[in-house]
C-alpha positions in Angstrom: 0.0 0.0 0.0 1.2 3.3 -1.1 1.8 6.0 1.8 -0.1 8.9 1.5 2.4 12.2 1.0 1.8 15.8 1.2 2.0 17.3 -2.5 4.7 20.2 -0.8 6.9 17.3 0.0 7.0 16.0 -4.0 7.0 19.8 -5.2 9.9 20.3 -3.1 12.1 17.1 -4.1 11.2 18.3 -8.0 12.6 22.0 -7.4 16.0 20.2 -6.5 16.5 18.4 -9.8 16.8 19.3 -13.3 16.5 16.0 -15.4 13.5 14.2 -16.0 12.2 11.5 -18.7 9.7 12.5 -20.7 7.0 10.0 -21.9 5.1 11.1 -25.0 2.9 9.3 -27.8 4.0 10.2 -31.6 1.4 11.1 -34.4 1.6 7.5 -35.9 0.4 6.2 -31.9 3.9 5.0 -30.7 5.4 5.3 -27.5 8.6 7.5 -27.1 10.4 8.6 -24.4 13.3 11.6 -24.0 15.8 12.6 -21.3 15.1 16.8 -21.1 16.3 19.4 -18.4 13.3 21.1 -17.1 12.5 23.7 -14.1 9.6 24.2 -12.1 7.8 27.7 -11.5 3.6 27.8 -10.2 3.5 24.0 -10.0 4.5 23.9 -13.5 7.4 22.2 -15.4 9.0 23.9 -18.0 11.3 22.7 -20.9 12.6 24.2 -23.4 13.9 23.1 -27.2 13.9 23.9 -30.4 10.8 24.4 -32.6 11.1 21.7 -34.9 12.6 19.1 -32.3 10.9 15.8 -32.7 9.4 16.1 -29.8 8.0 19.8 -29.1 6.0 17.9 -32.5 4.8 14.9 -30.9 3.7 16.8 -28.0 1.6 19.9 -29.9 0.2 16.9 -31.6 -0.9 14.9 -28.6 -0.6 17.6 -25.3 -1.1 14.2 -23.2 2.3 13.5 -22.0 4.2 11.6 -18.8 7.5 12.7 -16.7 9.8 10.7 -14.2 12.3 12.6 -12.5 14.7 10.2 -10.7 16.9 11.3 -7.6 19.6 9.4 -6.9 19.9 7.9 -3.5 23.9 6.5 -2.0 25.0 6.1 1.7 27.6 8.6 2.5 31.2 7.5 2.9 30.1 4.3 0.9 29.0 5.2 -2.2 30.5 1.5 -3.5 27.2 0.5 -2.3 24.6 0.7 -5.0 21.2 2.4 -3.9 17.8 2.5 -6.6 16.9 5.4 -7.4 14.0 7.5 -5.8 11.3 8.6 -8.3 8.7 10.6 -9.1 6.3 10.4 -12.0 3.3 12.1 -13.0 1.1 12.8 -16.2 0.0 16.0 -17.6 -0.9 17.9 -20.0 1.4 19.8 -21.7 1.5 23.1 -24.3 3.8 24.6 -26.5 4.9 28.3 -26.1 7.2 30.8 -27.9 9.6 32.2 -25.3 8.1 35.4 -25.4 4.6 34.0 -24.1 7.0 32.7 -20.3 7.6 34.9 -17.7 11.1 36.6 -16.8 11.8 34.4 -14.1 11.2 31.5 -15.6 13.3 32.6 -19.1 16.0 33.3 -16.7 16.1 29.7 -15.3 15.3 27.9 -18.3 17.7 29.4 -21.0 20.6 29.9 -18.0 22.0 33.2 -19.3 21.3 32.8 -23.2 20.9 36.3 -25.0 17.2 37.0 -25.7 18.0 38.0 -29.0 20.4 35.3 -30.0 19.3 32.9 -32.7 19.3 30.1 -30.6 16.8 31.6 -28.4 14.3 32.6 -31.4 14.6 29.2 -32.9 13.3 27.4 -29.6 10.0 27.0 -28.0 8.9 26.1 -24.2 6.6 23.1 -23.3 4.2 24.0 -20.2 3.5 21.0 -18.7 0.7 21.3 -16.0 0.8 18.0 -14.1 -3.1 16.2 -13.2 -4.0 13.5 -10.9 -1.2 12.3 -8.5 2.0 12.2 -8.3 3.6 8.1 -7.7 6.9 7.9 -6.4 8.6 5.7 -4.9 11.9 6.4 -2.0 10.6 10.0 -1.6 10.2 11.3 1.8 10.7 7.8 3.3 14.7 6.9 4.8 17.2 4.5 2.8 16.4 1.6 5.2 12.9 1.9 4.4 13.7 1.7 0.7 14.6 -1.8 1.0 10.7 -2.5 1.5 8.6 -1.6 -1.8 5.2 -1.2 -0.1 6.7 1.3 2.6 8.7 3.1 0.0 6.1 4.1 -2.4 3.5 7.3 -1.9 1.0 9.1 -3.7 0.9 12.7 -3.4 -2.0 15.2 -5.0 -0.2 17.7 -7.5 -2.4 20.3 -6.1 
């Protein structure tokens, strides 16, 4: 049975990472999946890439879209000793945006320092992803010993 979390906790864990797996479907109905770097601002993620990227396409196709984010667990002064990774994963639904359309603090996480103006910048786009339902994760808010026991290591958390 999954432990019941409180959504701060899971929001909290997310602000401290930056790489996720994104789960998307493709126009033709397969399955896909991509490593991005994202960052959160209003209980949102955001990721940016360029426009024609295979997968802002996928994704203004089909908004419905999945993320993991793992956080990687070790013991300190043994890090010899492999530890699973925590997780947290979550659907959404998620919309494509031109940079202009973000707010200035979340341009000035996302693009870390690139010029407004530069190419680069006007050739990308930002996916929005609002997350719905609950978060599952599994190792979050629970110790390393606990880890070693599935049904005491995963939650549920509401985004909201």
């Amino acid at each position: 049975m999954a432990i019941q979390l409180d959504s701060a906790v899971v929001w909290q864990a997310l602000e401290k990472e930056l790489f996720a797996v994104l789960g998307m479907v493709t126009a033709k109905g397969e399955a896909r999946t991509v490593g991005i770097v994202y960052v959160t601002h209003d209980k949102k993620i955001y990721i940016a890439s360029g426009k024609k990227t295979w997968k802002m396409r996928h994704v203004a196709a089909n908004p419905n879209v999945s993320l993991t984010v793992t956080i990687p667990k070790s013991i300190p002064l043994m890090p010899f000793i492999k530890i699973p990774a925590a997780t947290i994963t979550f659907a959404g639904k998620a919309c494509i945006l031109e940079v202009a359309q973000i707010s200035d603090v979340v341009k000035k996480s996302l693009l870390r320092g690139l010029d407004n103006e530069s190419d680069e910048v006007k050739s990308m786009a930002v996916m929005e992803i609002e997350p719905a339902g609950n978060f599952v994760t599994y190792g979050v808010g629970v110790s390393l010993m606990t880890m070693r026991h599935p049904e005491q290591a995963r939650g549920r958390a509401p985004v909201a």
